[in-house]
BALOBA-1460 file (C-alpha; in Angstrom, 3 decimals):
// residues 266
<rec num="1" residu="x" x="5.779" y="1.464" z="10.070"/>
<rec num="2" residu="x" x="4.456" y="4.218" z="8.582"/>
<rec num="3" residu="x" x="6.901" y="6.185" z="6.839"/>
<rec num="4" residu="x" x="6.828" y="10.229" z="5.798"/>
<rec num="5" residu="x" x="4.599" y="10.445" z="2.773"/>
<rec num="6" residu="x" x="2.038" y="8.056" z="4.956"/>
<rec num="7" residu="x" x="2.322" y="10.413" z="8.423"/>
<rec num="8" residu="x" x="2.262" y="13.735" z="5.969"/>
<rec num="9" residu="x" x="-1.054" y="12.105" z="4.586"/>
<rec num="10" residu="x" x="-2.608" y="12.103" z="8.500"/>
<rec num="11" residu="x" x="-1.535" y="15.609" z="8.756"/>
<rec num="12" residu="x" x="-2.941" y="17.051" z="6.188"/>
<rec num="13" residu="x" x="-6.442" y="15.144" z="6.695"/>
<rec num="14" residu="x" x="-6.080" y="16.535" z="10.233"/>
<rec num="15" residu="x" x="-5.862" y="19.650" z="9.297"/>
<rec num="16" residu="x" x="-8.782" y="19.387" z="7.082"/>
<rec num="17" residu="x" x="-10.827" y="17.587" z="10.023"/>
<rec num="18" residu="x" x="-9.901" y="18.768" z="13.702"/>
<rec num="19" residu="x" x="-7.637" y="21.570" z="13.217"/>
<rec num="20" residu="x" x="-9.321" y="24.923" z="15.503"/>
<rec num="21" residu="x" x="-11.925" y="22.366" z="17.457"/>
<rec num="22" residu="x" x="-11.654" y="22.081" z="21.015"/>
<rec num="23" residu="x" x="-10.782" y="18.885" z="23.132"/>
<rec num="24" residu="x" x="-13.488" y="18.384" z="25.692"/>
<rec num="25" residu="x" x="-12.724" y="15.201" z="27.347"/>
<rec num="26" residu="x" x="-9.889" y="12.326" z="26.625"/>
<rec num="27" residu="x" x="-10.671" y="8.865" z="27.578"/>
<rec num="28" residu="x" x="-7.097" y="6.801" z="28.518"/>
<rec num="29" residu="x" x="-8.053" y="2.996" z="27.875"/>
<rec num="30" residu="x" x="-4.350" y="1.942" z="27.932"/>
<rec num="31" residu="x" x="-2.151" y="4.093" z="29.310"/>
<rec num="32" residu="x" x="0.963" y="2.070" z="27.986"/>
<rec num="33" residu="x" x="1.179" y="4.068" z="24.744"/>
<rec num="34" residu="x" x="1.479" y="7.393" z="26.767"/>
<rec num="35" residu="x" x="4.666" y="7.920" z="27.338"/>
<rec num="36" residu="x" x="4.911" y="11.446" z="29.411"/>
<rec num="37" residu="x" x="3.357" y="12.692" z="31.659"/>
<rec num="38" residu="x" x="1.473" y="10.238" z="33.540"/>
<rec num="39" residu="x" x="-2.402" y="9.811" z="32.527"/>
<rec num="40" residu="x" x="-4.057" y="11.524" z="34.347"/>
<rec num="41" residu="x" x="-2.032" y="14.929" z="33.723"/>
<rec num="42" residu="x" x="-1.776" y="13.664" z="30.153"/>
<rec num="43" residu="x" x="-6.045" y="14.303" z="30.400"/>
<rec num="44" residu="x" x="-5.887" y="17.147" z="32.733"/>
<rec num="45" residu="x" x="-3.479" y="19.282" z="30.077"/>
<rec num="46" residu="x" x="-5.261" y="18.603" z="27.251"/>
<rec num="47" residu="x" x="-8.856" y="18.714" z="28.183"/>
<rec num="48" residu="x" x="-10.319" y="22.156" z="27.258"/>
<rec num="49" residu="x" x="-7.547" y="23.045" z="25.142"/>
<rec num="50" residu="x" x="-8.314" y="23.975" z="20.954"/>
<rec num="51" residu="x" x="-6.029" y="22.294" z="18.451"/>
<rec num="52" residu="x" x="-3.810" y="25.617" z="16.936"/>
<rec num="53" residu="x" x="-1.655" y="23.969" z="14.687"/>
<rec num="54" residu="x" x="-1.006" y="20.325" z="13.247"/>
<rec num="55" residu="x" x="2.855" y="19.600" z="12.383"/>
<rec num="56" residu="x" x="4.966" y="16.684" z="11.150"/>
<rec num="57" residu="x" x="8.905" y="15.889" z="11.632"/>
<rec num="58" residu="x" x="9.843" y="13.219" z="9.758"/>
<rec num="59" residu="x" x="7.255" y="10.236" z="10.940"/>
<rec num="60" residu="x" x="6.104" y="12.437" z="14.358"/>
<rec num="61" residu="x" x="2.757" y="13.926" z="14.069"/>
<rec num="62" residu="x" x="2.531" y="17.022" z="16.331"/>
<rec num="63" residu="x" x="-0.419" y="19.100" z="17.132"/>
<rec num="64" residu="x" x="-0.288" y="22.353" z="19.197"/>
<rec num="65" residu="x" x="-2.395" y="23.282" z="21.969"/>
<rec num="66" residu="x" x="-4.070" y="26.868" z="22.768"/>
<rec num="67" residu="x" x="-2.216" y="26.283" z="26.470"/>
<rec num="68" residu="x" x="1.254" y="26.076" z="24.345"/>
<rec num="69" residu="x" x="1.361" y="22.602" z="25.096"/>
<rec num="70" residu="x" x="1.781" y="20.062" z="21.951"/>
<rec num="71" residu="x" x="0.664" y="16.739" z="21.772"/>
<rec num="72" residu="x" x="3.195" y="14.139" z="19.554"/>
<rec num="73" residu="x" x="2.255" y="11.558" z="18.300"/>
<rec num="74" residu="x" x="4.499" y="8.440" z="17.131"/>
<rec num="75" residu="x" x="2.406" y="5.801" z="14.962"/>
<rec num="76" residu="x" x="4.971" y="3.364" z="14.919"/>
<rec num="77" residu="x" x="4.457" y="0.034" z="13.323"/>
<rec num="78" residu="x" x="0.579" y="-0.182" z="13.823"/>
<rec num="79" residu="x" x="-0.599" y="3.021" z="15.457"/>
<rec num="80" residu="x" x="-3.893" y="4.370" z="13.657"/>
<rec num="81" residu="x" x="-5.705" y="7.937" z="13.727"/>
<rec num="82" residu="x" x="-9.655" y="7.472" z="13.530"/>
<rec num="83" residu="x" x="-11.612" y="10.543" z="12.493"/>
<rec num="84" residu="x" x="-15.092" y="10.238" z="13.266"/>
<rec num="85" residu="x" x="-14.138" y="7.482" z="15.776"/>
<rec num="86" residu="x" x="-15.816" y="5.550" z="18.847"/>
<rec num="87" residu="x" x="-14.384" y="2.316" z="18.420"/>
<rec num="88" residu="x" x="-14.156" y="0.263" z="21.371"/>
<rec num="89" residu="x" x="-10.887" y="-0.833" z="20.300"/>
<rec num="90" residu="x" x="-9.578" y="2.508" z="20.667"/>
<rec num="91" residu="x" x="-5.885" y="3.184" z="23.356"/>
<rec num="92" residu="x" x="-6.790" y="6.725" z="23.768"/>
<rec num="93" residu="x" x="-10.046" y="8.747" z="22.649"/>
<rec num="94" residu="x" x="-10.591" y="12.354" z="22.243"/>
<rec num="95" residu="x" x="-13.698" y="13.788" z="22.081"/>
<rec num="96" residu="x" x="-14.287" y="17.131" z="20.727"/>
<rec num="97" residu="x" x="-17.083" y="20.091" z="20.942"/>
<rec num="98" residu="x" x="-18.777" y="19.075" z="18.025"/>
<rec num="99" residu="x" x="-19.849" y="15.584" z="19.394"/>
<rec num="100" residu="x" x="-17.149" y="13.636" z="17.689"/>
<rec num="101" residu="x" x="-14.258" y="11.336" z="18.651"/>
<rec num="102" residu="x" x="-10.349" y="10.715" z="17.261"/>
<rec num="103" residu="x" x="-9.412" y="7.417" z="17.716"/>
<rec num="104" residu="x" x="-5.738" y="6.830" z="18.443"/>
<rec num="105" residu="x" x="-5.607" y="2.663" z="17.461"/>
<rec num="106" residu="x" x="-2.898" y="0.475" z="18.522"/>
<rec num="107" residu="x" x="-2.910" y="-3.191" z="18.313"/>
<rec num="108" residu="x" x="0.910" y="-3.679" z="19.132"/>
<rec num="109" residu="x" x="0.946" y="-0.800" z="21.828"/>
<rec num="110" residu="x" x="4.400" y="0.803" z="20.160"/>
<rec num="111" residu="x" x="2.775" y="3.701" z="19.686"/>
<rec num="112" residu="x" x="4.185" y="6.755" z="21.992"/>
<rec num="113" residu="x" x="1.804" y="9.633" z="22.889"/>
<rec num="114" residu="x" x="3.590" y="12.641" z="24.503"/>
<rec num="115" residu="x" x="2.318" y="15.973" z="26.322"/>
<rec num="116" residu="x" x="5.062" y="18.575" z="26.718"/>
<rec num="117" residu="x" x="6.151" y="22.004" z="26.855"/>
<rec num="118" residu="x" x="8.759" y="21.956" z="23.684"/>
<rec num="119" residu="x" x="8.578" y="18.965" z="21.348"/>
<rec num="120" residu="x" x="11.710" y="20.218" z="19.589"/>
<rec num="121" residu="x" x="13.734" y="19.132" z="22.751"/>
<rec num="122" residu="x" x="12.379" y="15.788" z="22.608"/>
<rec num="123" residu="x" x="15.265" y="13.630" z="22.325"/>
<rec num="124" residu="x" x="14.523" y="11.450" z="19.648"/>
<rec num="125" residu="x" x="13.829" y="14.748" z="17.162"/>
<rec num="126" residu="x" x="16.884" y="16.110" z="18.405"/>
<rec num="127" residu="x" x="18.820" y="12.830" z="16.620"/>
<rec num="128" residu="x" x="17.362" y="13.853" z="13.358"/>
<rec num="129" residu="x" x="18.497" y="14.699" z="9.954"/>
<rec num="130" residu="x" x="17.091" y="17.017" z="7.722"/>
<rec num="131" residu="x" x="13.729" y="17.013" z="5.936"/>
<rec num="132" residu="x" x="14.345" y="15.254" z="2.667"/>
<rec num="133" residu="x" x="12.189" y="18.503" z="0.955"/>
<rec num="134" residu="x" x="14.499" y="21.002" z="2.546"/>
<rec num="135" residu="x" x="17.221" y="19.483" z="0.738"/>
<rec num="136" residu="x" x="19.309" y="21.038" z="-2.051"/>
<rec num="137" residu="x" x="21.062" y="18.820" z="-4.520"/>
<rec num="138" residu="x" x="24.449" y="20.767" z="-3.475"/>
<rec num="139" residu="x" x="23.788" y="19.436" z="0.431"/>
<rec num="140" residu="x" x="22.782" y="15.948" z="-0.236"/>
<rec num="141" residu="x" x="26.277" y="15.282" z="-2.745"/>
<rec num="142" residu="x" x="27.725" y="16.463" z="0.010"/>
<rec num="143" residu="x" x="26.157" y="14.238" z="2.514"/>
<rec num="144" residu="x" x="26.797" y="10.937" z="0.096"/>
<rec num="145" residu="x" x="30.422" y="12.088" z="-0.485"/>
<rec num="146" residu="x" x="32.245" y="10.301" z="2.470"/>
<rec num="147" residu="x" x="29.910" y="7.880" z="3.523"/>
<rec num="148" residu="x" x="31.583" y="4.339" z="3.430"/>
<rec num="149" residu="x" x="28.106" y="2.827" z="4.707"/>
<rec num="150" residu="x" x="25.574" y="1.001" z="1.743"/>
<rec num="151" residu="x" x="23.264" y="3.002" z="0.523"/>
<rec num="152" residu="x" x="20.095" y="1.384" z="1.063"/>
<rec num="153" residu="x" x="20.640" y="1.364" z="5.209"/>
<rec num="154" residu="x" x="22.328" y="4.915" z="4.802"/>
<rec num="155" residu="x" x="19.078" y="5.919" z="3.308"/>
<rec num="156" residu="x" x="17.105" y="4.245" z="6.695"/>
<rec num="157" residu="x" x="19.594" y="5.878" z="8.909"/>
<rec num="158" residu="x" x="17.376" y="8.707" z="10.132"/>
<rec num="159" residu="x" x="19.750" y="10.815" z="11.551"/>
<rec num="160" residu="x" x="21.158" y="11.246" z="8.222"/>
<rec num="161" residu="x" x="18.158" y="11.778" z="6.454"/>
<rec num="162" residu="x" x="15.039" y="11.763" z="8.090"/>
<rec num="163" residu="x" x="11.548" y="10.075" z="7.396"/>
<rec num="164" residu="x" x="12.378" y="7.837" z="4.984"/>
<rec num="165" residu="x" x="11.905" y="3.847" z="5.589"/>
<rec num="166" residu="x" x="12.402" y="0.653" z="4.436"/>
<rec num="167" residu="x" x="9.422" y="0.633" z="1.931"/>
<rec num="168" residu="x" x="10.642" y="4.062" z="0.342"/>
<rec num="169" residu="x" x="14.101" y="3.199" z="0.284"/>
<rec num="170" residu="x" x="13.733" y="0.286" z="-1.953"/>
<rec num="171" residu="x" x="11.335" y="1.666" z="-4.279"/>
<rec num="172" residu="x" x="13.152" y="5.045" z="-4.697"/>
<rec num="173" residu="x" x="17.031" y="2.862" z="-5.393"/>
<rec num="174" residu="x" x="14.779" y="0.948" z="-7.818"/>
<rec num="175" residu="x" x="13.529" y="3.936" z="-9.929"/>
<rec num="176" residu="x" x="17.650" y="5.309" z="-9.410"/>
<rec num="177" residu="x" x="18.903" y="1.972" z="-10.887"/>
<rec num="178" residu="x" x="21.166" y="1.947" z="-7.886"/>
<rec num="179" residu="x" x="21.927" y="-1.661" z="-6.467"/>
<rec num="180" residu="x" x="20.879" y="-0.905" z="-2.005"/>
<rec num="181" residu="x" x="24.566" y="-3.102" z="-1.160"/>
<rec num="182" residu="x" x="26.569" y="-0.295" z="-2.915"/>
<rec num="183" residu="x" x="28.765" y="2.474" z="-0.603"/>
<rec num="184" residu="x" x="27.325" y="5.454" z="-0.958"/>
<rec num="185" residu="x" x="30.939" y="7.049" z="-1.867"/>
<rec num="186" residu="x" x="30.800" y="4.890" z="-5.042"/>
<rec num="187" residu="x" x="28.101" y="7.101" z="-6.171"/>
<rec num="188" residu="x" x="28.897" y="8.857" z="-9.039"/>
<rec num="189" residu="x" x="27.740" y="12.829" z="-9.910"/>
<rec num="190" residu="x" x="25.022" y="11.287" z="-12.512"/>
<rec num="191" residu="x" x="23.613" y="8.464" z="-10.022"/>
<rec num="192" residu="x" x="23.791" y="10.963" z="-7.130"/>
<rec num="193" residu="x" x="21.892" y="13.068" z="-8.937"/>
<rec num="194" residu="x" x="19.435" y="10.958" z="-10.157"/>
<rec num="195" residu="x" x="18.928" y="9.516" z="-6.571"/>
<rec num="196" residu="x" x="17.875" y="13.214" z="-5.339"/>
<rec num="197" residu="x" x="15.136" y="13.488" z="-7.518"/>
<rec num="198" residu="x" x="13.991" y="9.819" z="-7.123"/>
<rec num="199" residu="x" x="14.221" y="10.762" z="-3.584"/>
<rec num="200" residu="x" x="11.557" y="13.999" z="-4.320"/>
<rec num="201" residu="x" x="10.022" y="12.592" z="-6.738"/>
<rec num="202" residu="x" x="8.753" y="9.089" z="-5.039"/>
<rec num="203" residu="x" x="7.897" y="10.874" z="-2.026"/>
<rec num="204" residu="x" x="5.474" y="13.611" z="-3.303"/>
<rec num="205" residu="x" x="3.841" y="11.005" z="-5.479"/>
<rec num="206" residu="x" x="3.165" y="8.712" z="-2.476"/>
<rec num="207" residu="x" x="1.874" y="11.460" z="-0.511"/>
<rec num="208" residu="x" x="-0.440" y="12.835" z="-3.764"/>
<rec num="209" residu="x" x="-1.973" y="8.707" z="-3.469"/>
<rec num="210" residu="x" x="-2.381" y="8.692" z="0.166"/>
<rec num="211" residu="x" x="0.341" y="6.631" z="0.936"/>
<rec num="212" residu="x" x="0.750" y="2.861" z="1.084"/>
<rec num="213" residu="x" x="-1.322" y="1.022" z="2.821"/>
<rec num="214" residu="x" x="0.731" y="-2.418" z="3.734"/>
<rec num="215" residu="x" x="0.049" y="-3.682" z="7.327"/>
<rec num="216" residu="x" x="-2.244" y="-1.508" z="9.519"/>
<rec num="217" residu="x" x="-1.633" y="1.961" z="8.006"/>
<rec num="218" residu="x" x="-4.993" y="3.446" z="6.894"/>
<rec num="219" residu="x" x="-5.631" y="7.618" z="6.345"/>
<rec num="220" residu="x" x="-7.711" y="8.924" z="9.035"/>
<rec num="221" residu="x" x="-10.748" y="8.727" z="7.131"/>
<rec num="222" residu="x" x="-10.058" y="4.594" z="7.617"/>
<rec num="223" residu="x" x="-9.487" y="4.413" z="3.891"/>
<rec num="224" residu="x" x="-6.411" y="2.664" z="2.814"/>
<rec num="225" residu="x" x="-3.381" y="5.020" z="0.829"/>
<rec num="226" residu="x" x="-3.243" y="4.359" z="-2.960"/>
<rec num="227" residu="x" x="0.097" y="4.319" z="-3.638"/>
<rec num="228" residu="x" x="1.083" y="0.548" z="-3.386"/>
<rec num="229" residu="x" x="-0.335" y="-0.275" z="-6.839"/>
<rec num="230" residu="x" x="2.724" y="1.987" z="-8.012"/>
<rec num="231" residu="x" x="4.998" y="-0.530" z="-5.825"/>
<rec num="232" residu="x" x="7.826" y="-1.821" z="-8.225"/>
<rec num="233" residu="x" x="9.793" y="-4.017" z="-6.059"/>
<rec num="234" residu="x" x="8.585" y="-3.837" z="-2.269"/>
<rec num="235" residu="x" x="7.093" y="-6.800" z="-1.058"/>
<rec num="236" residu="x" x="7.149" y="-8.703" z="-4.726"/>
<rec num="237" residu="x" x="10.240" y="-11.200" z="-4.034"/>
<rec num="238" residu="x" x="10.327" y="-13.594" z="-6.679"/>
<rec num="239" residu="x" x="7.686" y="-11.915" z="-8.768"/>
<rec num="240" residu="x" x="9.003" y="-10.970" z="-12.374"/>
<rec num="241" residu="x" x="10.460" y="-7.224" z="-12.810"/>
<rec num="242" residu="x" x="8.258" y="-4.453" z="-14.408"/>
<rec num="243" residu="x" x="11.369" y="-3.892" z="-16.287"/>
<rec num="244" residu="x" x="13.316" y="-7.254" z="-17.333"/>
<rec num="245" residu="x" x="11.189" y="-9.440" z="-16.596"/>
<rec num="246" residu="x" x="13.884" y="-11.052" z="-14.206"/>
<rec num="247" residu="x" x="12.703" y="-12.272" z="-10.608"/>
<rec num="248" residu="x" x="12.194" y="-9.760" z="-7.828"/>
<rec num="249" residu="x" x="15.401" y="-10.602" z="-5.188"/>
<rec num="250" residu="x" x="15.074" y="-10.271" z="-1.474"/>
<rec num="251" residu="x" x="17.922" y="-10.293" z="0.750"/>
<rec num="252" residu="x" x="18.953" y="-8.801" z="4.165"/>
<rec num="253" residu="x" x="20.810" y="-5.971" z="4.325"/>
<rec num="254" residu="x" x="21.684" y="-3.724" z="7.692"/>
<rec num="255" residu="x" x="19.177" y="-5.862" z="9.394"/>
<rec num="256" residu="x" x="16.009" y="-5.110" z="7.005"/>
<rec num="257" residu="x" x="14.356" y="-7.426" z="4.134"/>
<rec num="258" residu="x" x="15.930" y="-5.764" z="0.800"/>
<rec num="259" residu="x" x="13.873" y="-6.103" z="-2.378"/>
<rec num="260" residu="x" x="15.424" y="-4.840" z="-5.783"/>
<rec num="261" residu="x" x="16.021" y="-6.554" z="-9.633"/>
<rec num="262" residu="x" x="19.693" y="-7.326" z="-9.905"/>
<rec num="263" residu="x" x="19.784" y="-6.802" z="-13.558"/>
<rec num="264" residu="x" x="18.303" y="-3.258" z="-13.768"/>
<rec num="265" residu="x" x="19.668" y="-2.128" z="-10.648"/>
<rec num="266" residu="x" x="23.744" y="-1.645" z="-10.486"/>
């Protein structure tokens, strides 16, 4: 699924491609990824409208109409923005003024395309905790200081801290030296500390690459992110450390695949 540096990446090369043009017509070739309304007012409200505004919460992409309507968009595990599109493997098309299209993809159909009045009172953003770069180092110690859970699914847990997933969270404990089964509590003020700006500092670098493209996530060019050849220990189980040299575990942990290096991480 793409995760917060990957759905900051669409945003801004939205913004650079479709932000002020004007939706002329939307084509609805499966309506299972539109979750409210129903299609045809789905078209009807956004047809005519200009784009004012392109936003992201955590992994929602939302872009605000001229009629004060916004249009969210959840990716999901495979959901894809196209820009120029026309593919006829396209869920939903828009086509714009100029003569060109924005794909929405979707091989899986996960994907969930909203219209409404106030995407803040969506319930799912509601749930959410705050913006990892809104953070202070005072607020997150105080987060970690009573929380029993382990780290590495207390870092997935989204309505603690939001956008993060389970790529990020395993390369960001790795550059921490923090083993993912540890309680958070056991956190000391150093290692606390050090996780923050791992935390920071792993995100903005995976958003200055582009992201990471692993499964179907591509920028909305169709290029793929360039931040998995800075990948340290997702997806390399049983692959020698950068570090030690030691194998690459993988275990399961809160219900996710969990890669880290048992000797540099403790």
């Amino acid at each position: 699924m793409p995760e917060l540096p990957e759905v900051e990446t669409i945003r801004r090369d939205l913004e650079k491609t479709i932000l002020g043009k004007k939706i002329i017509k939307v084509c609805v070739h499966n309506p299972k990824v539109i979750r409210e309304p129903g299609p045809q007012a789905f078209k009807k409200h956004l047809e005519g409208q200009t784009i004012k505004n392109i936003l992201r919460r955590a992994k929602l992409l939302i872009l605000e109409l001229s009629n004060g309507r916004a249009l969210t968009i959840h990716l999901k595990m495979s959901g894809q923005l196209v820009y120029p599109g026309g593919s006829s493997r396209s869920r939903v098309a828009f086509y714009f003024k100029s003569g060109r299209i924005l794909d929405f993809n979707d091989q899986r159909l996960f994907g969930e395309l909203r219209l409404v009045s106030d995407w803040e009172k969506i319930k799912f953003v509601q749930t959410l905790g705050p913006e990892p770069f809104d953070l202070t180092f005072s607020n997150f110690k105080g987060m970690l200081s009573k929380k029993k859970t382990k780290i590495k699914p207390l870092l997935l847990d989204q309505s603690f801290i939001s956008g993060i997933g389970n790529l990020y969270a395993a390369e960001i404990l790795f550059r921490a030296k923090i083993d993912p089964q540890r309680p958070a509590q056991s956190l000391n003020e150093k290692e606390k500390q050090v996780l923050y700006k791992k935390i920071q500092g792993v995100l903005k670098s995976a958003i200055k690459y582009g992201g990471s493209s692993v499964d179907d996530y591509v920028r909305v060019s169709g290029k793929n992110g360039n931040y998995s050849r800075f990948h340290r220990v997702y997806g390399r189980a049983n692959k020698p450390c950068f570090v030690c040299g030691k194998p690459i575990k993988r275990i399961v942990l809160g219900g996710r695949g969990t890669y880290f290096c048992a000797t540099c991480q403790n």
